[in-house]
C-alpha positions in Angstrom: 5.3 0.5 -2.1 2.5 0.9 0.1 1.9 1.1 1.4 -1.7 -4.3 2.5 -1.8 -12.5 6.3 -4.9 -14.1 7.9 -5.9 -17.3 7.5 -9.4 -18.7 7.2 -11.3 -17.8 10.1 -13.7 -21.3 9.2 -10.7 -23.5 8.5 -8.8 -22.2 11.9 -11.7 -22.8 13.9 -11.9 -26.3 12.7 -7.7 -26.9 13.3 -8.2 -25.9 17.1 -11.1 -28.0 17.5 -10.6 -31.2 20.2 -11.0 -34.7 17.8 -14.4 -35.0 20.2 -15.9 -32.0 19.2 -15.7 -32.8 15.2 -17.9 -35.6 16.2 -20.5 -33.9 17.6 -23.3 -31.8 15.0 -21.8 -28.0 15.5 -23.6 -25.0 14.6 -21.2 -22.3 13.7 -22.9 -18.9 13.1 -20.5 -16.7 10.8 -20.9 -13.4 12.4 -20.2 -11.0 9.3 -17.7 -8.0 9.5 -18.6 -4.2 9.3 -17.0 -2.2 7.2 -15.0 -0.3 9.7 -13.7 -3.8 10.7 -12.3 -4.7 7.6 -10.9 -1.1 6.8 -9.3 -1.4 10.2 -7.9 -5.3 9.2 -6.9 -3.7 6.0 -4.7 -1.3 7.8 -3.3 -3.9 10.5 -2.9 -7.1 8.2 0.4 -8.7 8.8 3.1 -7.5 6.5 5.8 -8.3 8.8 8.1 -6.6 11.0 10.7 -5.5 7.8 11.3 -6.0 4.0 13.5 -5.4 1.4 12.5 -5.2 -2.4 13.8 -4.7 -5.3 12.5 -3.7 -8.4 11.3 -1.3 -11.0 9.0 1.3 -11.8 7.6 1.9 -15.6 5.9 4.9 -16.7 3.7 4.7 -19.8 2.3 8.1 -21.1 -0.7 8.7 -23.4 1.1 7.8 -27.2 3.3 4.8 -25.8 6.5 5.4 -24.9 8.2 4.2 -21.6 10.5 4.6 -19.1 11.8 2.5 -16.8 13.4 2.9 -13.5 14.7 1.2 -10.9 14.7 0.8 -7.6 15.5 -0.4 -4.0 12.5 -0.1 -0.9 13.5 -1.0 2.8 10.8 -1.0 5.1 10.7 -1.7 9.0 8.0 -1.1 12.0 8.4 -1.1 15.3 6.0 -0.2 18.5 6.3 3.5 17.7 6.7 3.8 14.0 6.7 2.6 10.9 9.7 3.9 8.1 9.7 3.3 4.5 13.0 4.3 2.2 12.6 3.9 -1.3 15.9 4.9 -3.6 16.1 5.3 -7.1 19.4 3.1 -8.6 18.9 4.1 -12.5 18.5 5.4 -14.7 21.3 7.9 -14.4 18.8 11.0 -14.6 17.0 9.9 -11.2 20.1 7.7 -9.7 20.4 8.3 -6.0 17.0 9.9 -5.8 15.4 8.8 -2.6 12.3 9.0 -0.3 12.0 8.5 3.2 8.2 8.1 5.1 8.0 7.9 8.8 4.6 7.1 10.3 4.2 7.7 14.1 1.8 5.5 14.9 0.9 7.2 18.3 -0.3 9.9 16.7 -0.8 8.6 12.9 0.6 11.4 12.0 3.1 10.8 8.8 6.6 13.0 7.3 7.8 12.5 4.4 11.0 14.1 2.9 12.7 13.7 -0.6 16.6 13.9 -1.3 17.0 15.3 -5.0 21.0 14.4 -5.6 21.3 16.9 -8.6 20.8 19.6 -6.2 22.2 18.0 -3.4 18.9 18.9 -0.9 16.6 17.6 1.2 13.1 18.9 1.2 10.0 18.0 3.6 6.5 17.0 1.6 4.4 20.0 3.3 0.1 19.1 3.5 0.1 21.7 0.5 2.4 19.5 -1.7 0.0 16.0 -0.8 -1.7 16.1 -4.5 1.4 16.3 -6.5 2.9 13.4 -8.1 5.5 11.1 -6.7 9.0 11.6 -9.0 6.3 12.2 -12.4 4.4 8.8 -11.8 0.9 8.2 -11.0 1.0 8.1 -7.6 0.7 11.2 -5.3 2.5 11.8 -2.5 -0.5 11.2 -0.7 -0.8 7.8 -2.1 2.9 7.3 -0.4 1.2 7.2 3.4 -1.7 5.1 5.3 -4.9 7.3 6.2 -6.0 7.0 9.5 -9.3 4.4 9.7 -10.9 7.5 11.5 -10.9 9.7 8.5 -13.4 8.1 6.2 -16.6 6.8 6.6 -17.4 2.9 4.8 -19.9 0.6 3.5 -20.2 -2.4 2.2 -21.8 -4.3 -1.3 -22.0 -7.7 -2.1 -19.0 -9.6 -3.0 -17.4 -10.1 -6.1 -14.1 -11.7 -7.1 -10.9 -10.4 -8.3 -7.8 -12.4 -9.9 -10.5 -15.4 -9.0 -10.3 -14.2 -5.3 -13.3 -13.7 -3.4 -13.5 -10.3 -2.1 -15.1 -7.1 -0.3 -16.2 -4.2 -2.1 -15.7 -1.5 0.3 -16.5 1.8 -0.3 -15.0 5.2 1.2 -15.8 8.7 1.5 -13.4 11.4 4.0 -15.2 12.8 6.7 -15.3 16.7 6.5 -12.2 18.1 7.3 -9.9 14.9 6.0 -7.5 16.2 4.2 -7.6 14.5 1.0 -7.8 14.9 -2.9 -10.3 12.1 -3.4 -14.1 12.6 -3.1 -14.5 8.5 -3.2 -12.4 5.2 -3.3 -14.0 2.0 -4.1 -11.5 -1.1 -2.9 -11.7 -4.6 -3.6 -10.6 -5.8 -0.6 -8.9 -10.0 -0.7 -11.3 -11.5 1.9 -8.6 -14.0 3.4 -5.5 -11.5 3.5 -7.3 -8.4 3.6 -5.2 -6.8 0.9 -6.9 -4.2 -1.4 -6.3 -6.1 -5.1 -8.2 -3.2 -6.8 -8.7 0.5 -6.1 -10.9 2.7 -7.9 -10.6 6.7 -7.2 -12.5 9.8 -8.0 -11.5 13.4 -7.8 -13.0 15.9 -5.5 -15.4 17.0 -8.8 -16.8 13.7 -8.7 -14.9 12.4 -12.0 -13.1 9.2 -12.1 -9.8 9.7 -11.5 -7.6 6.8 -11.2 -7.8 3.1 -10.8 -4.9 1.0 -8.9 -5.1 -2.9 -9.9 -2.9 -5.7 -8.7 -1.6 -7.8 -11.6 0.3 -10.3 -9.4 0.0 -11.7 -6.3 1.7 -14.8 -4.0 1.6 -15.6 -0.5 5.7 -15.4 0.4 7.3 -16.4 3.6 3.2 -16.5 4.9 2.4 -13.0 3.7 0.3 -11.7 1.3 2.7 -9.6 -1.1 2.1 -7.9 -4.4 4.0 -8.5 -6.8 2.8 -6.3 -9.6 0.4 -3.4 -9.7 -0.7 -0.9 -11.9 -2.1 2.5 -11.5 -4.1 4.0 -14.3 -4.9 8.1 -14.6 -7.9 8.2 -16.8 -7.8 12.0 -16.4 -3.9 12.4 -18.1 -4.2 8.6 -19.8 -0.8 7.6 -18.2 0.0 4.1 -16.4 2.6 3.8 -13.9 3.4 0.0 -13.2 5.1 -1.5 -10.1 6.9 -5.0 -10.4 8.8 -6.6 -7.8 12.4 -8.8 -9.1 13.2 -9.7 -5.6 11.7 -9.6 -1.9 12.2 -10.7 1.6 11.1 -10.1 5.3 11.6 -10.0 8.6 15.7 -10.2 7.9 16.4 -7.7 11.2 16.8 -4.8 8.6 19.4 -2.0 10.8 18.4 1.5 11.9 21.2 3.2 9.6 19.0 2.3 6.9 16.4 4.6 8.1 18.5 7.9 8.4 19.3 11.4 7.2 22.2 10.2 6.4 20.8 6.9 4.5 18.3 8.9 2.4 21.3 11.1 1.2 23.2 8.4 -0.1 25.4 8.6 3.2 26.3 4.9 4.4 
């Protein structure tokens, strides 16, 4: 999905360094980071130039029971945009199912449209239709595209560590006129990779509303990639859980992938 490599600014610093500077006494002043700055390295941090995935989604409701689909995401950026197809493969009752994001990024501006095989249509994901949940999961289709950093206004509190990661709390709030169905997101924001490892949302009444938690996490091919998540709906007491059976990047992905055509099933 969406959807977040750097290395060690300290240990960098010390790699470039000449053999004769390490053996002189160095005073190194760490100059901390704002919290626009590490919202805006959230959105930038290196997830390569493409990436295939496979995987499945599982949807838990309230008393238990589950359902598991599966699926296939292709993702590639260039200078001008970023494009994101995600297709459904099983089971039979959402098979050839697919979603197609393209994010301008001259603009920021984002479409999304969704091919529904059964009736053999293609619809665009209007502003209007932002709140409403992704193929009956968790996620909105708002959650399915990148906010502008210019939107929402940040702070920062201490530190604290997730899956024994050191990281930023960040906190966000829209500025009037985002359009948005969150009144507040607190992230916990990887320090090293800047990628969000926990998410906590509330509603535009101020309730909590959902909470978005990485369950797995490895560094592959030099990027920071998750490998499970979970996203929680306190309000409707449903879990929708992301896990990833296969992933590469940067294999030169074509642009017939990325296509009318593609996202009706059309090769």
């Amino acid at each position: 999905m969406r959807r977040f490599v750097y290395p060690t600014l300290s240990i960098l610093f010390l790699l470039l360094l000449p053999l004769s500077a390490l053996a002189l006494p160095v005073t190194q002043e760490v100059i901390p980071l704002t919290p626009e700055e590490v919202a805006r390295n959230v959105y930038h941090r290196d997830i390569g130039q493409d990436m295939r995935m496979t995987g499945a989604m599982e949807l838990t409701s309230k008393s238990g029971h589950v359902r598991k689909r599966e699926l296939t995401t292709y993702r590639k950026d260039t200078p001008a945009e970023r494009q994101v197809m995600i297709r459904f493969t099983s089971p039979a009752d959402i098979d050839g199912t697919a979603f197609w994001v393209i994010e301008d990024t001259s603009d920021n501006s984002t479409r999304q449209q969704l091919y529904l095989p059964a009736l053999k249509r293609t619809r665009r994901i209007v502003a209007a239709q932002q709140g409403r949940s992704f193929v009956n999961s968790d996620f909105t289709y708002e959650d399915m595209q990148r906010h502008p950093v210019e939107e929402w206004i940040y702070t920062l509190e201490e530190s604290q560590f997730i899956l024994g990661r050191e990281c930023y709390v960040l906190h966000s709030i829209p500025r009037p006129g985002t359009d948005t169905q969150y009144q507040k997101a607190i992230s916990w924001i990887d320090r090293d990779t800047f990628t969000p490892l926990k998410i906590e949302f509330w509603d535009l009444k101020g309730e909590p509303f959902k909470t978005y938690t990485v369950q797995k996490f490895e560094i592959i091919d030099g990027i920071a990639t998750e490998l499970e998540t979970l996203m929680e709906n306190h309000r409707d007491q449903h879990k929708t859980r992301l896990s990833t059976a296969s992933i590469e990047y940067n294999r030169g992905l074509p642009d017939h992938l990325f296509t009318k055509r593609a996202l009706e099933g059309e090769y």
